[in-house]
Structure formats: C-alpha cells, structure tokens
C-alpha positions as CSV (number, residue, x, y, z in Angstrom):
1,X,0.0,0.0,0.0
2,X,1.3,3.8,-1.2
3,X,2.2,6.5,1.5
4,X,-0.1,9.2,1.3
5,X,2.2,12.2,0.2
6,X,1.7,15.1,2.6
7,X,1.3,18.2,0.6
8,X,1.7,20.6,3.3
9,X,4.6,20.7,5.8
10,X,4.2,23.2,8.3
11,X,0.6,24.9,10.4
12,X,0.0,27.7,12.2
13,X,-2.6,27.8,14.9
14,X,-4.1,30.9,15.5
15,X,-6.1,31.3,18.5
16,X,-9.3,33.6,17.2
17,X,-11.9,35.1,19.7
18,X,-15.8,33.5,19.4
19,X,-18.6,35.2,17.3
20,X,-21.4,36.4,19.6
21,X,-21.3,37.0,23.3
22,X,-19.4,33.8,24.3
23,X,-16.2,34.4,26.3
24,X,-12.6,33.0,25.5
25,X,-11.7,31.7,22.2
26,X,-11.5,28.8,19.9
27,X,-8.2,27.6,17.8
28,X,-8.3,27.9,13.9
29,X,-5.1,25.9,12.2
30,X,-3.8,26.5,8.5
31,X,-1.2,24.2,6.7
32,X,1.2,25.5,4.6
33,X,3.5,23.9,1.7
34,X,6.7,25.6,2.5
35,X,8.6,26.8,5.7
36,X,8.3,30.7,4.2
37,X,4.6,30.8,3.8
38,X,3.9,29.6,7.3
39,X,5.9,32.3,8.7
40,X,4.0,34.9,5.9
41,X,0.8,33.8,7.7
42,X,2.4,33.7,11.2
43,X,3.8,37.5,10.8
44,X,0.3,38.7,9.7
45,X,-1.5,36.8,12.5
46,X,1.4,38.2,15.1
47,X,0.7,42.1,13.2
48,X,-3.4,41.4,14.4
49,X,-2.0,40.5,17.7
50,X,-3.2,36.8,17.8
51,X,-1.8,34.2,20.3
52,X,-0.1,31.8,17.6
53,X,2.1,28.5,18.0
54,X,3.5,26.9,14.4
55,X,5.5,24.0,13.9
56,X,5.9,20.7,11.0
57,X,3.9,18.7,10.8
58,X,4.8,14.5,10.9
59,X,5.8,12.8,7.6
60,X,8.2,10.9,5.7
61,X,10.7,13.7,5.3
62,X,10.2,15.3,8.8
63,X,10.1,12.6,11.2
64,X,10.6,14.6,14.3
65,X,7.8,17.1,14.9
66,X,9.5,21.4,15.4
67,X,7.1,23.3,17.7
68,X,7.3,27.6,17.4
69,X,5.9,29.1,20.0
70,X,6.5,32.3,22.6
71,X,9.5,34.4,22.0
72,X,10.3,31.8,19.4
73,X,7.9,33.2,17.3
74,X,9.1,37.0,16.8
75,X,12.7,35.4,15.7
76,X,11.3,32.9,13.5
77,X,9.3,35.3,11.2
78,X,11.6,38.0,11.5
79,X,10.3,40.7,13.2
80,X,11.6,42.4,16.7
81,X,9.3,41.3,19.6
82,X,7.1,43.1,21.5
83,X,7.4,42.1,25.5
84,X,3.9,43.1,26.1
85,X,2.8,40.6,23.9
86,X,4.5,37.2,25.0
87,X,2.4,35.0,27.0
88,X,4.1,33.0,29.2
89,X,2.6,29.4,29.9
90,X,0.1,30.9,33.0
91,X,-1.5,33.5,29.9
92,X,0.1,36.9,31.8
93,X,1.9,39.1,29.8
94,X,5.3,38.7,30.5
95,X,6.6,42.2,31.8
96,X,10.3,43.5,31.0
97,X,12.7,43.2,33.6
98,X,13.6,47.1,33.2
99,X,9.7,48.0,33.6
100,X,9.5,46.4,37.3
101,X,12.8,47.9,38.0
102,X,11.3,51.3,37.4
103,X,7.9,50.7,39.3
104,X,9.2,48.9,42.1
105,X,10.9,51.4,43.4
C-alpha cells in the first residue's frame, strides 16, 4: 500500500476570539507547503496580535515534529518582539525586567 504524500509541511494555529457573546476563544489551524509561507501567515496573525504557535507537521521527510511558540515566534518570522505581547505558559503578559525595576521602586 502507497504512503499518502503530505502536501503541506508546516501549520500555524491561530487562537481567534468566538462570534457572539461567548467568552474565550477557539483555535483555527492553517497548513502551509513551504517553511516561508507559514511564517508569511504567522507574521500577519502576530501584526493582528493573535496568540499563535507553528511547527511541522509529521511525515516521511520530517520525522521529528519542530514546535514555534512564545519568544520563538518573533525570531522565526523575523520581526523584533514586543514584550507586552508574549504569553508565558500561566496567559500573563510577560513584563520587562527594566519595567518592574522602574515601578518597584
């Protein structure tokens, strides 16, 4: 029996608020062909300031799985990161060690 071939090598999950007056939000994942148009998509959904994660997906040619998420992200597409922005894993913004030098005082 033939291997399915796996078209698409690489997703982005984009966490996207819910319609309506539900709180929280639900996940919405693209797949991607290429390495450079995941992180096309990525950069645009990290410009809207969406909570994203990427990574490979599993396949002949990429056995081991490649997760991108937090800080991760911001270097991987290319763009300078914004502090206020990175969730660590409790969902607080993360806040720069020079900020609560400055307040604490």
């Amino acid at each position: 029996m033939a291997r399915r071939k796996v078209k698409n090598h690489w997703f982005v999950s984009v966490a996207v608020p819910k319609q309506g007056h539900a709180h929280g939000s639900v996940r919405r994942t693209e797949t991607f062909p290429t390495e450079d148009d995941a992180k096309q998509f990525a950069k645009e959904m990290l410009s809207e300031k969406h909570h994203i994660f990427a990574g490979t997906l599993l396949g002949a040619h990429l056995p081991v799985r490649r997760i991108i998420s937090g800080s991760q992200l911001y270097s991987w597409v290319g763009v300078k990161a914004d502090p206020t922005l990175i969730r660590l894993e409790t969902g607080r913004a993360r806040v720069p060690q020079a900020h609560k030098r400055m307040t604490s005082h």
